[in-house]
C-alpha positions in Angstrom: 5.4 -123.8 -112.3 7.6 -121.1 -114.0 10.5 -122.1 -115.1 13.8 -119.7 -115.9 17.0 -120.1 -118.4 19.9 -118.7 -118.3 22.9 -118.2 -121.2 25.1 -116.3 -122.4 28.5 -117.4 -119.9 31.7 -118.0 -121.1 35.6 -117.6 -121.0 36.4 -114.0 -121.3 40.0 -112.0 -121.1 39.8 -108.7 -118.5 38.1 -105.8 -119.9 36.5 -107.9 -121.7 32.1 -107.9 -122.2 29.7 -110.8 -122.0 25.7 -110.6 -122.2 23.6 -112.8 -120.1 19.9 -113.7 -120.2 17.2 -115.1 -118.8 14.0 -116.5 -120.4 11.1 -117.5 -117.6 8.4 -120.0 -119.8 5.2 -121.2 -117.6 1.6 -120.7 -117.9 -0.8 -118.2 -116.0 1.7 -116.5 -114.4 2.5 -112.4 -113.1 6.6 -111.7 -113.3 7.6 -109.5 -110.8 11.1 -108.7 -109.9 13.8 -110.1 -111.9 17.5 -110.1 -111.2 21.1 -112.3 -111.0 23.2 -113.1 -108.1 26.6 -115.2 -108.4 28.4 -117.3 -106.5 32.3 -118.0 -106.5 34.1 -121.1 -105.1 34.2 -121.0 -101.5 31.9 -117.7 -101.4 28.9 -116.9 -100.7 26.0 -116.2 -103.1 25.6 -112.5 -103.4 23.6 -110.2 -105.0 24.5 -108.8 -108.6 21.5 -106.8 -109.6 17.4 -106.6 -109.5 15.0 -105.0 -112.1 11.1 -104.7 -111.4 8.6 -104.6 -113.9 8.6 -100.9 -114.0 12.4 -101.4 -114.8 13.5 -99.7 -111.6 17.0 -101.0 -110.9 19.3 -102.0 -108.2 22.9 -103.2 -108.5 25.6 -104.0 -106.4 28.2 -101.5 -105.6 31.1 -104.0 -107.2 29.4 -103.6 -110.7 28.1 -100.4 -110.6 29.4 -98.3 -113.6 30.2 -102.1 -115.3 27.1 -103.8 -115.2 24.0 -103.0 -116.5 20.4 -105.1 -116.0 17.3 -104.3 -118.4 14.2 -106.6 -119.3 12.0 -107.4 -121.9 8.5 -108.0 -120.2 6.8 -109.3 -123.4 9.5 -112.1 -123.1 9.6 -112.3 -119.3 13.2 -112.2 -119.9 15.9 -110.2 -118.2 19.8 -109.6 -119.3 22.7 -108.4 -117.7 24.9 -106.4 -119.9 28.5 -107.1 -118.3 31.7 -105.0 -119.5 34.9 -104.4 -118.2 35.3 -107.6 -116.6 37.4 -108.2 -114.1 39.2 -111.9 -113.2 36.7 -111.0 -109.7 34.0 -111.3 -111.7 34.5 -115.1 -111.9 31.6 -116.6 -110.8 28.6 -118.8 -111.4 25.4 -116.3 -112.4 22.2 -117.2 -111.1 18.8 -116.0 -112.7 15.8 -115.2 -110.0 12.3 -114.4 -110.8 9.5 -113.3 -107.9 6.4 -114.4 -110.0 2.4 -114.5 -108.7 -0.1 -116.8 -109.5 -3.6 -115.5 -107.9 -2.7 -114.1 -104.1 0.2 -116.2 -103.7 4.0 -115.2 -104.5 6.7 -117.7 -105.6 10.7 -117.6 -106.4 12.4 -119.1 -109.1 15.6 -119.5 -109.6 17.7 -120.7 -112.6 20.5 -123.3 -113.1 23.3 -120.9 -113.6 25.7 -119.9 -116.1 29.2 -119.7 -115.8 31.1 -116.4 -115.9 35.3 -116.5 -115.6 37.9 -114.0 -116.6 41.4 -114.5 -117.0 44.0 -114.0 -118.9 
């Protein structure tokens, strides 16, 4: 079982910048993709951005220019650098790993961190 952590959330003003991570700890494990989706009251959980292990990136259009996702594969741990936040940023971030033991492939998914920007 592989197990993931975020931090790193907290109260910021707009424009503001916040660093998340994301440590995965387990045993005998491969991690594959890693990346953060978030999820506002009311909303529904959408994608924020997704690293490999070759560090090819995807992000969402929303954050693009704002956001930026990198990894450190000798920690399994990914971060998302976050700037110029915006009060629609608000949002509970979610840490995913895709992560292979043998043949078979398995998702894990963190707790959360809390993200909100206001004024």
């Amino acid at each position: 079982q592989v197990q993931l952590v975020e931090s790193g959330g907290g109260l910021v003003q707009p424009g503001g910048s916040l660093r998340l991570s994301c440590a995965a700890s387990g045993s005998d494990f491969y991690a594959g993709p890693m990346g953060w989706y978030r999820q506002a009251p009311g909303s529904q959980r959408e994608l924020v951005a997704t690293i490999t292990s070759g560090r090819s990136t995807n992000s969402a259009d929303s954050v693009k220019g704002r956001f930026t996702i990198s990894r450190d594969n000798a920690k399994n741990t990914v971060y998302l650098q976050m700037d110029n936040l915006k009060p629609e940023d608000t949002a509970r971030y979610y840490c995913y790993l895709e992560w292979y033991s043998g043949d078979v492939v398995y998702t894990s998914w963190g707790r959360g961190t809390q993200v909100t920007i206001s004024s």
